[in-house]
N, C-alpha and C positions, 0 to 999 in steps of 0.2 A: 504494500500500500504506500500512495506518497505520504509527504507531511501534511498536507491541505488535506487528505480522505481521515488522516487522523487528528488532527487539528477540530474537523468538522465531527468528526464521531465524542472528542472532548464534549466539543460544547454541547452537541446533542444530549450527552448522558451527564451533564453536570460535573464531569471530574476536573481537578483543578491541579491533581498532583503531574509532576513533569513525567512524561511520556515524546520518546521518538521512535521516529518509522524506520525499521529495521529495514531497507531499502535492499532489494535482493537476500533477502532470508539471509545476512553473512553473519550475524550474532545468531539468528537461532539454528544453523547451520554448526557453529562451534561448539554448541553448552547440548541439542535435543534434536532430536529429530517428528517426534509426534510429542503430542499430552502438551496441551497448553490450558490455562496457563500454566508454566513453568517459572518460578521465581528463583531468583539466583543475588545472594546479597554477598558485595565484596564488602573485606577489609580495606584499609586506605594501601597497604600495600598490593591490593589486587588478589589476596587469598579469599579463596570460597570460605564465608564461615557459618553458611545456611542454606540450602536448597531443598525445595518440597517441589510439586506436584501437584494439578487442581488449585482450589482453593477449598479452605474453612475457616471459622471462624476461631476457633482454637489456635489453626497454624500463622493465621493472621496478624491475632496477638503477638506470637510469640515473634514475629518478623518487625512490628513495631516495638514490640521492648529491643530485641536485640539492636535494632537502631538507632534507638533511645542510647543504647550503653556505648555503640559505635563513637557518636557524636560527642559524649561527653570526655573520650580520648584524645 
């Protein structure tokens, strides 16, 4: 999808968090191949220290605390 198709899908669904178009699949090409969504949270030095699968509401939490804990480093 471009940035304009996701830009417009933002405003469509109300989300306000930063979102880019993966333009030719070259990030979801590196981390998956199916199962989306797929969430993937780096360290600041670029280590994986969390990845799930779908979404839930439990796995959710647990990706905004560990963000929470990220940021305060």
């Amino acid at each position: 999808h471009t940035t304009a198709e996701l830009d417009s899908f933002k405003t469509k669904n109300g989300f306000t968090f930063p979102m880019v178009a993966d333009t030719g699949r070259v990030i979801f090409s590196k981390f998956a191949t199916q199962n989306i969504p797929r969430n993937i949270l780096l360290d600041k030095q670029g280590k994986i220290v969390h990845q799930s699968i779908g979404f839930d509401e439990q796995d959710f939490h647990k990706i905004k605390q560990l963000i929470e804990e990220y940021l305060k480093q």
